[in-house]
N, C-alpha and C positions, 0 to 999 in steps of 0.2 A: 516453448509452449507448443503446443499439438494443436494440429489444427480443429480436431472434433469436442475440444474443450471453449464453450463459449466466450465470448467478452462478457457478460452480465457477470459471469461466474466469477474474474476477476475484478469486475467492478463492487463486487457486494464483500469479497472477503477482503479489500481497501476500504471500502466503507464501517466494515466492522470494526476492522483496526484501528481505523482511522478514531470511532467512537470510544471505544475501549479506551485509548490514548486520552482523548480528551475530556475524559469521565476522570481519567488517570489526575489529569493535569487542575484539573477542580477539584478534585476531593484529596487530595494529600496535600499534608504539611512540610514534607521533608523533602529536601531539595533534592536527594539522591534519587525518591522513587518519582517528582516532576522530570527528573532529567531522563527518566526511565520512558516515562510516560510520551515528553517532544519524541524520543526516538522513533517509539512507535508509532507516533502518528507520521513521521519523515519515512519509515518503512512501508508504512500503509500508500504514501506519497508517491513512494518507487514503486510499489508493485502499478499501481496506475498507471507511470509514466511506460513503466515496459509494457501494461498490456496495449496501451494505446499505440506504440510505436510497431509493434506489433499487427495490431486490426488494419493502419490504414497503407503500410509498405510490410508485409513479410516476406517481400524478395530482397530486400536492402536490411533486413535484421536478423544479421547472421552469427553476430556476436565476436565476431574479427576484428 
């Protein structure tokens, strides 16, 4: 991540996903596209956890 890219900015493109996902996971019948759906809300999940790990050490996130 760069540093003149905000945290909001990854907190809103998780939070989209994360809705999208769980719009996903209400509104379908089929278990293929629910299982679609967990994922992205589990990716929406990851981008969080990285951007977080990120804001509050980026001298210890170096991806080694």
């Amino acid at each position: 991540m760069s540093s003149d890219i905000p945290l909001e900015n990854f907190l809103l493109l998780s939070a989209v996903l994360f809705a999208i996902g769980f719009y996903g996971v209400l509104a379908r019948r089929s278990a293929i596209l629910i299982l679609v759906s967990v994922e992205l809300m589990l990716a929406a999940t990851s981008i969080n956890m990285v951007a977080f790990a990120w804001y509050i050490d980026p001298d210890r996130f170096t991806g080694l």
